[in-house]
Steps between C-alpha positions, in 0.01 A plus 500: 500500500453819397848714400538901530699674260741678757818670395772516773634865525921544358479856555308794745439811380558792740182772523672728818514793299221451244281765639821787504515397163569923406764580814686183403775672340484725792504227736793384324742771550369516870578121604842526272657785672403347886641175373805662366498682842452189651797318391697800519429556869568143597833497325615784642394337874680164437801626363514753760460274767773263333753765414475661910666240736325700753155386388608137515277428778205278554231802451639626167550123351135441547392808341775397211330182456129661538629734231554219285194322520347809437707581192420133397088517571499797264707311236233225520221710442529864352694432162236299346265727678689735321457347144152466552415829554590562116423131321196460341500127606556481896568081478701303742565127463334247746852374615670872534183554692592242690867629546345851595296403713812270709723797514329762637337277757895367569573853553199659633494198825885481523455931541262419788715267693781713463289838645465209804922445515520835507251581781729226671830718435332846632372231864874439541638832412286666762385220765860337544724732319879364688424176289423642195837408306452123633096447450503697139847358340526501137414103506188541688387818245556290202327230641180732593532557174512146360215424723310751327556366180418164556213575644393742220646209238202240664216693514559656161553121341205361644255777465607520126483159492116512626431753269575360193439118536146660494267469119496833331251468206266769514623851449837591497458901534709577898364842623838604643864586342666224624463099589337580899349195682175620520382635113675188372277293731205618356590430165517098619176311368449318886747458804458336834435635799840332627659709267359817605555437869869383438581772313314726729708322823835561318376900477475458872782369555703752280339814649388392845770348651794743406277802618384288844914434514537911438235573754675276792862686453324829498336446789830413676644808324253721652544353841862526451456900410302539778769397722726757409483819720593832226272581272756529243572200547198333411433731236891371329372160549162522349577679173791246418140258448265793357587417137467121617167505607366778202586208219381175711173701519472601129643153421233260687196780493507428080613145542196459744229699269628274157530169681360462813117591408236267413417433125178663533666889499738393245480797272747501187478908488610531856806243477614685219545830663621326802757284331625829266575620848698191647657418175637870409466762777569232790851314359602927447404651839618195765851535421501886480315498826767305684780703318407857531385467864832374642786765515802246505363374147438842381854606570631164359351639150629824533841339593469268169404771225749748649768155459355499135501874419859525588667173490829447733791432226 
């Protein structure tokens, strides 16, 4: 029998940024100040939404909870991004890989089940709006939400699982900035084709069937619109899902160009500027766009920083 001399990889090293190596500092300030943004902005939209009893409704819990996955996502990725971007050794450990790699996929597929509850939410606000309080309670939104999670929870687990059950031997050197499915599955020395299609179904799953679930109450939004005779009318009901339907289309059009292409037009360069734009600019602009569209939230805020400018003794 004849024995190779193969060394199973403990760490990757990360090469997203090797060819900015001279705007790296540069880089650095940029992606700090959004992510300081970031958190700030999301802060500011789930304690307002707390602190206003007249927010506590359905619509503003989702985007409360979407806030904090978003806040979350960003935590997973952009701090050791961060570090990175000014260490001359750019190492991560096979297991935090691992646990990288878990939690943004936990997040990122419980996010797109939750865009799907709240396509639901906006199909009973408009299509049967007299049972709104009964079909939309508090137990069923936290239950949406639960939902969401658990379904996020499996797919993350066993796609992880996939991943790294795999041999890594060869090169350890990820062409991204952070653990993604697809550089890490190069790196692997041979996987099945099981794998690939399993892992490609669960993508499917994830992306296709909350945005086939957002399609069919849109279409029975739109019918519903139709119905109603002022124009004003329809215009009051369509805006309250404009900011809706602008992130479930920046949401699933990157999800769909990272994940749901075959390997053949994998290209590391491309994933990289695509995922700076889902893990940074995305998690920064959803929540703003939900917030600063809507005039009831907008004078919520106003309402809260006037409370905390001059406090009521």
């Amino acid at each position: 029998m004849e024995w190779v001399n193969e060394t199973l990889v403990r760490e990757f090293v990360f090469l997203g940024f090797s060819s900015l190596a001279r705007l790296q500092q540069l880089l650095f300030a940029v992606f700090l100040l959004v992510y300081l943004f970031t958190l700030g902005t999301n802060a500011i939209i789930i304690s307002t939404i707390v602190l206003d009893r007249a927010l506590h409704t359905p619509m503003y819990f989702f985007l409360a909870v979407l806030s904090c996955f978003e806040t979350c996502y960003t935590f997973v990725i952009v701090p050791k991004m961060l570090v990175d971007l000014l260490a001359q050794k750019r190492i991560i450990s096979f297991l935090g890989c691992a646990i990288q790699m878990f939690s943004f996929l936990f997040l990122g597929c419980s996010h797109s089940f939750l865009l799907a509850a709240m396509g639901y939410d906006r199909y009973v606000a408009i299509c049967d709006p007299l049972r709104y309080t009964v079909l939309m309670g508090f137990g069923v939104c936290v239950g949406l939400v639960a939902a969401a999670c658990a379904c996020g929870f499996s797919v993350s687990l066993v796609t992880t699982s996939l991943v790294f059950h795999l041999p890594f031997h060869s090169s350890n050197q990820l062409h991204h900035f952070f653990c993604d499915i697809s550089p890490v599955l190069k790196l692997a020395s041979h996987h099945s084709r099981l794998s690939q299609l399993v892992i490609f179904m669960l993508g499917v799953f994830v992306l296709v069937i909350p945005l086939l679930l957002i399609l069919v109450s849109y279409v029975l939004i739109i019918s519903a619109i139709l119905k109603i005779p002022s124009s004003v009318g329809r215009y009051k009901a369509f805006s309250t899902c404009a900011s809706h339907l602008i992130v479930v289309t920046v949401h699933y059009g990157c999800a769909s160009f990272i994940y749901l292409r075959p390997k053949s037009n994998y290209s590391s360069s491309q994933d990289a500027l695509i995922s700076v734009s889902y893990t940074i600019l995305t998690p920064l602009f959803n929540p703003m766009i939900y917030s600063l569209r809507n005039k009831e939230f907008k004078s919520a805020l106003r309402k809260a920083m006037v409370q905390t400018s001059y406090p009521v003794n």
